[in-house]
N, C-alpha and C positions, 0 to 999 in steps of 0.2 A: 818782513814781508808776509801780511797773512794768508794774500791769495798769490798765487803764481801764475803772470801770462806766458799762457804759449804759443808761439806759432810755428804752422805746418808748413814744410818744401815738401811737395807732394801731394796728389790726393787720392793714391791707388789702392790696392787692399791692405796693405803693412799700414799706411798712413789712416785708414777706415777705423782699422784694430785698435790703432793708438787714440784717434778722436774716442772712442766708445769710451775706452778704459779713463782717460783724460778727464773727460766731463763728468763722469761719474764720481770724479772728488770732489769734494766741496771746497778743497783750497786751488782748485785750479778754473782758470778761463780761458776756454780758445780764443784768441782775439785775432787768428789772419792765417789766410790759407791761400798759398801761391802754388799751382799745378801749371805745366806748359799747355795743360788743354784744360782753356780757361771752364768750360762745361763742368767740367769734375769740380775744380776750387768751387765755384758755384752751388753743386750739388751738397758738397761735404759741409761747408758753412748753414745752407738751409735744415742742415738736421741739426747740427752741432752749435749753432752761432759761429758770432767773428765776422769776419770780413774778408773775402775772394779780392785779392789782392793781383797785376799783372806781371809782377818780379818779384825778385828775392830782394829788392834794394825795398819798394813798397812795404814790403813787408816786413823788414826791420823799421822803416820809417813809424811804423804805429807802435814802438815801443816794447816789444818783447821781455819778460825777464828769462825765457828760454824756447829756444827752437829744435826740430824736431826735422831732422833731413832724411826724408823717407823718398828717397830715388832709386830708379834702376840701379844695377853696379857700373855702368858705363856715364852714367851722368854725375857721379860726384867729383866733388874738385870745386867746381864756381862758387857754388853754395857753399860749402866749406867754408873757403879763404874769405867770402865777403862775412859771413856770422864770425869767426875769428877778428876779422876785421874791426867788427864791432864791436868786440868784447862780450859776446852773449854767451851765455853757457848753451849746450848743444850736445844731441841725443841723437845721433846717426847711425841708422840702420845697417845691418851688416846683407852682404860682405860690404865692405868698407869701399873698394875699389874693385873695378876686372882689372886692374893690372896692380903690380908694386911701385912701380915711381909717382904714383898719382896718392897712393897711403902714405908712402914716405914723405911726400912731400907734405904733404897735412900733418903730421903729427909732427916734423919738424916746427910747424907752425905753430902746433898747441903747445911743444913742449917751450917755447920762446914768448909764448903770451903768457903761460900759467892758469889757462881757460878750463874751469869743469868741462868735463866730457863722461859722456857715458854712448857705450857700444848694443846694440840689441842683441845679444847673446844672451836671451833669457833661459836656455838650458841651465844656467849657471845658478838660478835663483830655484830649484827642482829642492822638494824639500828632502829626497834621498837623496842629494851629491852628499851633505855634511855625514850621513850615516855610511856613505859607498868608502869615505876618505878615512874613517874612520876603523873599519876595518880593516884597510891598506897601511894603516898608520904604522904598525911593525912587521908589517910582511913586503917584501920587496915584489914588486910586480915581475913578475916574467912573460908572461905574452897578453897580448891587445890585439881584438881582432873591430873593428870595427864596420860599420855599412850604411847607407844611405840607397833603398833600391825604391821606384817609384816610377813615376810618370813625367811624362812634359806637359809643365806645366804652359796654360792657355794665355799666353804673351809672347808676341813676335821676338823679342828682342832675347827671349830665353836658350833660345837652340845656337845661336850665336855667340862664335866662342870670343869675339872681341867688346861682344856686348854684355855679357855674362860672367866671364870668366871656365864656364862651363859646369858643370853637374861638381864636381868637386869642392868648386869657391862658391857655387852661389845655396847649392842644401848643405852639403855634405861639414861642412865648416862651422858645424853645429857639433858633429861627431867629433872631427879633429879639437875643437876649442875646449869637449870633457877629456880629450884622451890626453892634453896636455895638463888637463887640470889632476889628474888622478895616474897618469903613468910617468909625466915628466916632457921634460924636451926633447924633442925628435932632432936628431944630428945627419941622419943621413935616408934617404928617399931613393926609390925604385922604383917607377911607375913603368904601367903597359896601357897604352888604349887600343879597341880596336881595329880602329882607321876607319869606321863606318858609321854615319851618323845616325839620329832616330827620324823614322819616315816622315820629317816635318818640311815643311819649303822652304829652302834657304839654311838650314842646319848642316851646321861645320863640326857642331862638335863630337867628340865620341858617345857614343852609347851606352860605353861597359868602359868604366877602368877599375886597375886592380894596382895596387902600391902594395910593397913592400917596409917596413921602418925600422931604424933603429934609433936605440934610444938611447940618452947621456948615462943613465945608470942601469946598463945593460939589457935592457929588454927589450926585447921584437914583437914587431906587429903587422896587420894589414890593415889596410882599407880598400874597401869595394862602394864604386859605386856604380847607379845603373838609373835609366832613363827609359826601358825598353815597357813598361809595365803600362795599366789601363788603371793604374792604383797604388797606392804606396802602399807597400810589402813590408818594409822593418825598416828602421834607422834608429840606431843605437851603437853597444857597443859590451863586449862580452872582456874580461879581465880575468884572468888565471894568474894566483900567487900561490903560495907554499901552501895546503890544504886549503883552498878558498880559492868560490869560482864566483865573479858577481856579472850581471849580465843586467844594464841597465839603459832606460828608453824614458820620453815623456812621459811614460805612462806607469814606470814605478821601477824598483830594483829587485831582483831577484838574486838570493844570497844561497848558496850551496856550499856548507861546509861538516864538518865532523859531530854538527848537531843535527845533520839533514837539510832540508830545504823548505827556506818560506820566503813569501812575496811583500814587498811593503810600497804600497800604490802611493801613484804621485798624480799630480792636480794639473796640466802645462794650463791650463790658463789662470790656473793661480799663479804661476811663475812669468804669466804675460801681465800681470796686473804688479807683480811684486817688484818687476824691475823698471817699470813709469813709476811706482811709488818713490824706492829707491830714490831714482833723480830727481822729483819733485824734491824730495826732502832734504835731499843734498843742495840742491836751488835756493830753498827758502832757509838753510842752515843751519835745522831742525836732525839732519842725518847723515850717518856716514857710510850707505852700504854700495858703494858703486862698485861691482863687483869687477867690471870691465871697460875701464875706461882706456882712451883712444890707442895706449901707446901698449897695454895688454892686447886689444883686437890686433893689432899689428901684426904680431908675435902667430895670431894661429892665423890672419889672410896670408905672412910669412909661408908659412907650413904648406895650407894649404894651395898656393901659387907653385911651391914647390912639386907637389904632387902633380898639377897642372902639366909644369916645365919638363917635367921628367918625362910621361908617357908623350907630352909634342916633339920633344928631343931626341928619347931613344937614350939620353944620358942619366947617368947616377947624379942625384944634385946633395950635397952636405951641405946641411944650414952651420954658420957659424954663431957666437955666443950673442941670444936673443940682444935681438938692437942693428943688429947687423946685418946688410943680406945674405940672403943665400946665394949659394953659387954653385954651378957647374963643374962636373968634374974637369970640363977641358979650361976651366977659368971665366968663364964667363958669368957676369954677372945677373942674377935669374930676375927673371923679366913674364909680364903674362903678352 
C-alpha cells in the first residue's frame, strides 16, 4: 500500500487535530468525512480534501484502507460495529465509551474479526514514559498520586454524566492509562464525589472527585479530579519508590533522586503526531508500534468507570484480572 485512505466519523476538534497531523503525510489521503452536522463534514473536507459524506455506510462505500472514529463518548457503538463490519482497520478516539457495556461489546467484536485497532492515548507515545519505566524498572513503586484539575470544557454534552462518562473517563483517563502503565493494575477503588455539579446548565456530574487505589503489587494511590477551574491547573501524576520521586506531565518528567533533581521536557504534540504515525504504519505494514490498541484502552476505560461507579455508589468497587469486569463490592456488576 503506498498511500493510505482514510476516513473521518466526526468533524469536531479531536477529529480537526487528526485531519491536520493526517495530511501532513505524504503516504496518507483523506478521502471522506461523515459528521451528524453535515456543516462540519463540509467544513473539514474544504480544508483538508475528500469528501462530506451523509453516514457512516457512505463512507465506507468510497473505500477506505482505514477509519478514524472521532465521536463524543456517548456516540460510539454504531460506527464501531459497522467499520468492524467491514473489515477496516480503525483508530477510535478515547474514552472509548460513557459506559462499559457499550466498550465491551466492541472489543468482543474486534477480538473475533482480528481487525487492527489503535486507541488515542497518545500520552503513551511521551518520549519520557521509556526513561520514567526505566527508572521504575528495579524499584518497586509504592505510592501514586495522580490529577487531572481544569475546566469545563465548551460542549453541551460534557457536564453530562451519561453523555460523558464524567471528568474522570472523559480527561482524566489520560492519567489513569500512565499510572497503569508505570504502577501496574489497580485491584480495588474508592471513590468520593461531591454531589454538586459545575455551574453549567443541565450538569449532573460532580465537580471534585477524589479516589483512593490499590494496586496488584502492593502500592497505593489517589486520584483527583476537578472541573471547578477558568483553566487547566495540572494533569499528570507524581510516583514515589525507594529513593526516587518522578512527577511526570505532557510536558516532561521530573526525576528526584540521590543525585538531586533535574527536568527532561517532552513534546505532546509530538506524541499527537507519533501515534497517527504509529497506525498509518501499522495500516500500510511498514510498522509495528500500536502502543494501545482496543482491548488495552479497555483495561484503563475499565479503571476508569470504576472510579466513576464508586463515587455514584458510595461502594468499594475491585476490578478483577484485566479482561474481566469490574465489580462492586455488593456483587454487582460495574456499569457507567
Amino acid at each position: 500500500m503506498r498511500v493510505c485512505r482514510v476516513g473521518l466519523v466526526g468533524a469536531g476538534g479531536v477529529a480537526q487535530r487528526h485531519a491536520r497531523v493526517l495530511t501532513g503525510f505524504d503516504d496518507v489521503e483523506l478521502v471522506a468525512v461523515t459528521d451528524v452536522t453535515p456543516d462540519a463534514a463540509s467544513a473539514l473536507v474544504g480544508q483538508h480534501g475528500g469528501r462530506a459524506c451523509a453516514d457512516v455506510a457512505e463512507l465506507l462505500a468510497t473505500g477506505p484502507d482505514a477509519v478514524y472514529i472521532c465521536v463524543p463518548p456517548f456516540a460510539h457503538g454504531p460506527a464501531e460495529e459497522a467499520v468492524i463490519e467491514a473489515g477496516v482497520p480503525m483508530f477510535v478516539e478515547k474514552p472509548v465509551s460513557a459506559d462499559l457495556g457499550t466498550a465491551e461489546r466492541i472489543a468482543d467484536l474486534v477480538a473475533r474479526s482480528g481487525l487492527r485497532t489503535a486507541v488515542g492515548h497518545h500520552w503513551r507515545y511521551l518520549t519520557v514514559l521509556d526513561e520514567a519505566r526505566a527508572l521504575l524498572a528495579d524499584r518497586p513503586v509504592r505510592l501514586v498520586s495522580g490529577a487531572w484539575l481544569d475546566k469545563v470544557p465548551p460542549v453541551a454534552w460534557w457536564s453530562r454524566r451519561d453523555r460523558s462518562g464524567g471528568p474522570v473517563v472523559e480527561q482524566a483517563a489520560h492519567v489513569l492509562d500512565l499510572i497503569r502503565v508505570l504502577a501496574g493494575e489497580v485491584t480495588e477503588v474508592t471513590a468520593y464525589g461531591n454531589g454538586t455539579p459545575p455551574p453549567v446548565d443541565g450538569a449532573d456530574i460532580d465537580s471534585v472527585t477524589t479516589a483512593a487505589l490499590r494496586f496488584a503489587d502492593g502500592a497505593v494511590g489517589t486520584l483527583s479530579a476537578a472541573c471547578v477551574l477558568g483553566w487547566k491547573h495540572r494533569a499528570g501524576l507524581e510516583i514515589l519508590a525507594d529513593g526516587l520521586a518522578l512527577a511526570l506531565s505532557e510536558d516532561g518528567l521530573t526525576i528526584r533522586d540521590a543525585d538531586g533533581e533535574r527536568h527532561v521536557p517532552a513534546d505532546p504534540d509530538a506524541a499527537r503526531v507519533a501515534v497517527d504515525r504509529a497506525f498509518v504504519d501499522a495500516v500500510r505494514g511498514i510498522g509495528d508500534d500500536v502502543r494501545v490498541p482496543y482491548a488495552e484502552a479497555l483495561a484503563t476505560q475499565r479503571l476508569a468507570l470504576a472510579v466513576a461507579d464508586s463515587a455514584r455508589t458510595g461502594a468499594t468497587v475491585r476490578l478483577t484480572t484485566p479482561g474481566l469486569p469490574a465489580v462492586l463490592d455488593t456483587g454487582v456488576t460495574a456499569d457507567a
